[in-house]
C-alpha positions as CSV (number, residue, x, y, z in Angstrom):
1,X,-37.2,53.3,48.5
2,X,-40.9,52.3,47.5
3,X,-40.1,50.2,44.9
4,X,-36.8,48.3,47.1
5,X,-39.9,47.4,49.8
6,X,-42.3,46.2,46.8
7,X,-39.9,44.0,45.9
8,X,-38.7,42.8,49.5
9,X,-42.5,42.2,49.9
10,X,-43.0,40.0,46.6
11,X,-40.1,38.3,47.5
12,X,-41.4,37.2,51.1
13,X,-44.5,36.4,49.8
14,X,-43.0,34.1,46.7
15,X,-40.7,32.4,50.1
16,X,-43.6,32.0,52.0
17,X,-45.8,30.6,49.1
18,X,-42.9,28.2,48.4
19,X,-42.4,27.2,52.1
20,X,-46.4,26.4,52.7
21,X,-46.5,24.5,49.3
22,X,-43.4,22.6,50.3
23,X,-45.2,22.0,54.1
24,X,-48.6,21.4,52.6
25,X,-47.8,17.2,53.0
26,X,-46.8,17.5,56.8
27,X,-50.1,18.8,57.7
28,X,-51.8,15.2,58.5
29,X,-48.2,14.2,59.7
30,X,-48.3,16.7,62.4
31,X,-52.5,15.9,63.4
32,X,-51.3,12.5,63.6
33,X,-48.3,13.0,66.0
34,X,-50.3,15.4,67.6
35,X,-53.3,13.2,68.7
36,X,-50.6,10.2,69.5
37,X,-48.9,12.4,71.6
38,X,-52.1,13.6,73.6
39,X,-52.8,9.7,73.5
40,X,-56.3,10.6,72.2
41,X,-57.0,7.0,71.1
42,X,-55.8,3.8,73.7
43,X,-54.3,2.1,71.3
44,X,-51.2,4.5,70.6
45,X,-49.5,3.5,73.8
46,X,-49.4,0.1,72.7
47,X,-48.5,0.9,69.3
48,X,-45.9,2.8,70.3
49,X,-44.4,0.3,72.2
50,X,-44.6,-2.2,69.7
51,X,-42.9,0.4,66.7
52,X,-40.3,1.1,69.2
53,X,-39.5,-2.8,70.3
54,X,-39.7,-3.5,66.7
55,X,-36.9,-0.7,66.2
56,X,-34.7,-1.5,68.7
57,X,-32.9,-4.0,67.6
58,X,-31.6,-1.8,64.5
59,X,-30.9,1.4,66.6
60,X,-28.6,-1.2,68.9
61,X,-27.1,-2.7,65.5
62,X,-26.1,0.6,64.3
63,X,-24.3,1.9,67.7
64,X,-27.4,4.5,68.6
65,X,-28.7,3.0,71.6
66,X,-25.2,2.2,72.9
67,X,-23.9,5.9,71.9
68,X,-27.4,7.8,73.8
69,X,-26.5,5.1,76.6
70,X,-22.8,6.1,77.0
71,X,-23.9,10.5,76.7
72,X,-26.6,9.7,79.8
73,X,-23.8,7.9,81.8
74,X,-21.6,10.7,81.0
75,X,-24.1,13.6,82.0
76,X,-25.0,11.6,84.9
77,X,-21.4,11.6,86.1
78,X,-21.2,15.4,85.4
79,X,-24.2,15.5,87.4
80,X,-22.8,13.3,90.5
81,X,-19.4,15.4,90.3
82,X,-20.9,18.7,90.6
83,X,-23.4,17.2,93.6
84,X,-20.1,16.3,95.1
85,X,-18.0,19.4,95.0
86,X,-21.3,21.3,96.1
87,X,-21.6,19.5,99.7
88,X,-17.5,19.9,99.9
């Protein structure tokens, strides 16, 4: 049994060595979206803005904005329904 739990150690560590060396490159990437998202500098806002305007117009091209649109209209109905039924 000793030696079955050495082994299901070493292997654990080998996955979690490979998983940190394979996460080792999202470390900034993560500060980053941290600090925009704590808008820790007054420029993100605006930055933001302007990544997401300059977006837009390929997330509408390729049918995303129009297929969130239509899934929000459809929860929102859901939404209504049930309103409705509950003051019935």
């Amino acid at each position: 049994m000793a030696e079955g739990d050495n082994n299901s150690v070493y292997q654990l560590a080998a996955e979690t060595a490979s998983l940190e060396e394979q996460l080792q490159g999202w470390g900034e990437v993560i500060l980053m979206t941290d600090k925009v998202l704590r808008w820790e500098r007054a420029w993100f806002p605006p930055a933001l803005m302007i990544s997401f305007l300059l977006l837009f117009p390929g997330l509408n091209q390729h049918g995303i904005i129009t297929k969130y649109v239509g899934m929000a209209k459809r929860e929102i109905n859901k939404l209504l329904k049930h309103k409705e039924k509950k003051n019935e």
